[in-house]
N, C-alpha and C positions, 0 to 999 in steps of 0.2 A: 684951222690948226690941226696937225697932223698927232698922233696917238704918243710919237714919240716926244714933241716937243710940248706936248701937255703934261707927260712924265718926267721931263728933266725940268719943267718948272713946279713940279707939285713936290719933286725930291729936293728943289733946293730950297723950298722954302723949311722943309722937315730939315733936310741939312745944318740949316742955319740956326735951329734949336737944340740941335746935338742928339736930335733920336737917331738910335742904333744901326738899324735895320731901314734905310731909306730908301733902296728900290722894291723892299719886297713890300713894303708899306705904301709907298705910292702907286706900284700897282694895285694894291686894294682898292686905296681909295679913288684913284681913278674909273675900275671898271665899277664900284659904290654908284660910285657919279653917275657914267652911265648906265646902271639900270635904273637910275631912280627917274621919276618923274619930271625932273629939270629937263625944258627945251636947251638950256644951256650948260651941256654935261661941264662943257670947261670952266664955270663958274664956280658952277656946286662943286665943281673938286679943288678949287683955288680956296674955297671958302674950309669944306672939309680939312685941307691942309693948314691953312691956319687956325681952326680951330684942336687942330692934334697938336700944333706947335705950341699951342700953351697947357699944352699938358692932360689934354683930356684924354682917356684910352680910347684906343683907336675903333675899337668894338663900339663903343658908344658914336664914335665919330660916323663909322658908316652903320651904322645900324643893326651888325649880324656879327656872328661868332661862330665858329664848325669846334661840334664838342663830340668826341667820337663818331666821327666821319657823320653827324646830324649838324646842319646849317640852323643856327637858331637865331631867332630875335634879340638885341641888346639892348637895353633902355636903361637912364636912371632909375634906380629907386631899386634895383636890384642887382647885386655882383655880377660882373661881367664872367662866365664860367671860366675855369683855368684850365689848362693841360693837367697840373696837378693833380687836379681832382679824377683824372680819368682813371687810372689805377682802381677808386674807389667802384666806378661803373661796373670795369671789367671784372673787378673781384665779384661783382653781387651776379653779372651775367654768368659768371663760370657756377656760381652757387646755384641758381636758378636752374642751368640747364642738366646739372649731377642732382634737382631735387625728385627726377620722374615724373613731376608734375605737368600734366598735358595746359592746364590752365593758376600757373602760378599766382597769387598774390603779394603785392610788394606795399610796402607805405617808402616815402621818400618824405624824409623830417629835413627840418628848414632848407625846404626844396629851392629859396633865391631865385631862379629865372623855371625853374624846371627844366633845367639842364639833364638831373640824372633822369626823371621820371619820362622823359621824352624819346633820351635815347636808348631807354630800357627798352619803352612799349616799342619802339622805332625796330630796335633789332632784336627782338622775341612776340611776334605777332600771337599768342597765343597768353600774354600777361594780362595783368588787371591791378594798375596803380592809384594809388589814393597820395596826391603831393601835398604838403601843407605847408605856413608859413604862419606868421604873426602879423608882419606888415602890407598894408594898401598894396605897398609898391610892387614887392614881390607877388600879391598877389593876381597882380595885375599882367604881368611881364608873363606868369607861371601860364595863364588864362593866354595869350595872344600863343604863345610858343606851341600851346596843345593843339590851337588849331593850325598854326603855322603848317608844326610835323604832321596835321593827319591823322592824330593820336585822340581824337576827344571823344569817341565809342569805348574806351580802355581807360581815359584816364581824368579821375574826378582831384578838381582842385577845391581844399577848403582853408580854412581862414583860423586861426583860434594860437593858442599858447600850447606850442607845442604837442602832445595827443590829445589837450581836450578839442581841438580843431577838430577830430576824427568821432568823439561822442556821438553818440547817435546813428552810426554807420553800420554798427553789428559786425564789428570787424576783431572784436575781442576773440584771440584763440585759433586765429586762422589765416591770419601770415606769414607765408612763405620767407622772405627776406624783408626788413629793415633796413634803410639806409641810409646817412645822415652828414652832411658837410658843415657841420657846425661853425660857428663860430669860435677861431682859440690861440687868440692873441690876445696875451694878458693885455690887462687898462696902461701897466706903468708903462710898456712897449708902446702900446698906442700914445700916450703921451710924449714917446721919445724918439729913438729912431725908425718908430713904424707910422707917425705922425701924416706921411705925405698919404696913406692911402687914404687918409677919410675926405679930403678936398675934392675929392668925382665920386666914389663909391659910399652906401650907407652905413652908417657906424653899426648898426643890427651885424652887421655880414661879417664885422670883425674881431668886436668887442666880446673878447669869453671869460670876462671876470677877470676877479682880481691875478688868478693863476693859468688863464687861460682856458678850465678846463669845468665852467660854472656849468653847461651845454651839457658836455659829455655825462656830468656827474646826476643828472636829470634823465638821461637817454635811456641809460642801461637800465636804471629803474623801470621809468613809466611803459618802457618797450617793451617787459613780461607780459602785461594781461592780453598782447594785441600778438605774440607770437604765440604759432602752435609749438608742441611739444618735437625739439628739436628744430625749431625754426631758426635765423642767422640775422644775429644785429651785427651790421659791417658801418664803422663809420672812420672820418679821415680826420687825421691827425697832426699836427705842427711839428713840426720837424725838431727832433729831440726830445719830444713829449711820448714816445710808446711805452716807455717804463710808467711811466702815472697814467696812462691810458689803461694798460693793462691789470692794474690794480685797482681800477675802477670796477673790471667785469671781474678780478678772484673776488673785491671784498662785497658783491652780493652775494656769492654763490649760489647763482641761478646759472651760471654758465657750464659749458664746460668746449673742451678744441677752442681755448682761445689762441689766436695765430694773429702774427705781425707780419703785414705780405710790403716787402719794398717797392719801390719802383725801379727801373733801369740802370738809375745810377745807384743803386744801392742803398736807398735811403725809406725809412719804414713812414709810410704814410697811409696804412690804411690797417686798423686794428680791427679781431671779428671775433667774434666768439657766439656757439649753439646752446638755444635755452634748454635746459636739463630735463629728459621727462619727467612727469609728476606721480 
């Protein structure tokens, strides 16, 4: 079977389920197929493609995802990284590299695959990240990806509820950037029209309380003891949510530069703000 007519059968079976994007998709999962370990790449991609066709993302389907220009790992049990989130990356790479710090410190809170903590150390070889999560899965996913990228000399994954995960580490006071992809889609949403995302991805990854914003309202707090004086909590936000985002960091007044950086199309998805000297 020739390259192309394994591509026009792997696009019409995607076809036939009404996804989007069906050649740039089946060449994924075609060239998936062939790297993977099947003697029979045109199987695994007939198979890969019906299993996209019921709906599973496609990251999951072939196994990897490119999150700022770093190829990572995708598995259940932890969010498939978005382009979304990359705004949030960039903003902490641009903080990091105006901090003059030859050897920065980052923590990455509910790090999900270690998306950001990967592609941090990935494109500043002179960091030092600490990712953490709550759950198995992500912690799992966080754990394959560090060694995937190369990254596991720089970057410690740990396990716990949010900072007590990092207890113990003596990291109180002396990091650089914080940075956090929360969860913050209210529960009613999840029960309504945001309902399809929980069917492949974990409810951990989505669920932000009742207002969306349970996450956030825990971050700015528990992320004083572990920033230095003028250090930078940068985390991502739902779209329409920077006004109650941002009055999360005036009403502790520990901050101060807090800033709303949009993305491309103009939309604010990543709120930051610097911890106040003492």
């Amino acid at each position: 079977m020739t390259m192309t007519t394994l591509l026009d059968e792997v696009a019409a079976i995607l076809g036939r389920s009404g996804i989007a994007n069906v050649a740039v998709e089946a060449d994924r999962i075609v060239r998936a197929a062939k790297a993977s370990a099947s003697a029979d790449h045109g199987e695994a991609a007939r198979a890969m493609a019906a299993r996209r066709a019921t709906g599973a993302p496609l990251a999951y389907v072939i196994g990897q995802e490119i999150f700022m220009g770093v190829e990572l790992i995708a598995a259940e049990g932890a969010l498939v990284p978005r382009e979304e989130t990359e705004p949030l990356g960039n903003a902490a790479l641009d903080a990091l590299r105006s901090s003059g710090s030859a050897a920065p410190r980052v923590i990455d809170m509910c790090c999900g695959s270690g998306n950001l903590a990967c592609a941090i150390a990935h494109h500043l070889p002179g960091v030092r990240v600490w990712a953490s999560d709550l759950t198995d899965g992500c912690i799992a996913v966080t754990r394959r990806n560090v060694e995937h990228v190369g990254v596991s000399d720089r970057v410690v994954v740990a396990q716990g509820d949010l900072f007590a995960g990092l207890a113990g580490f003596g990291l109180e006071g002396s990091i650089d950037v914080i940075v956090c992809s929360p969860p913050f889609i209210s529960q009613s949403k999840l029960a309504g029209d945001s309902a399809a995302l929980l069917k492949y991805e974990p409810r951990e990854a989505f669920d932000g309380g009742p207002y969306g914003l349970s996450i956030q309202q825990r971050v700015v707090k528990e992320a004083l003891p572990f920033l230095r004086p003028g250090g930078m909590l940068l985390f991502e936000t739902g779209l329409g949510q920077e006004r109650q985002a941002k009055m999360l960091f005036d009403r502790v007044k520990a901050y101060e530069n807090i800033r709303l950086v949009a993305n491309a199309a103009g939309e604010v998805r990543v709120v930051s703000g610097r911890k106040r000297a003492e």
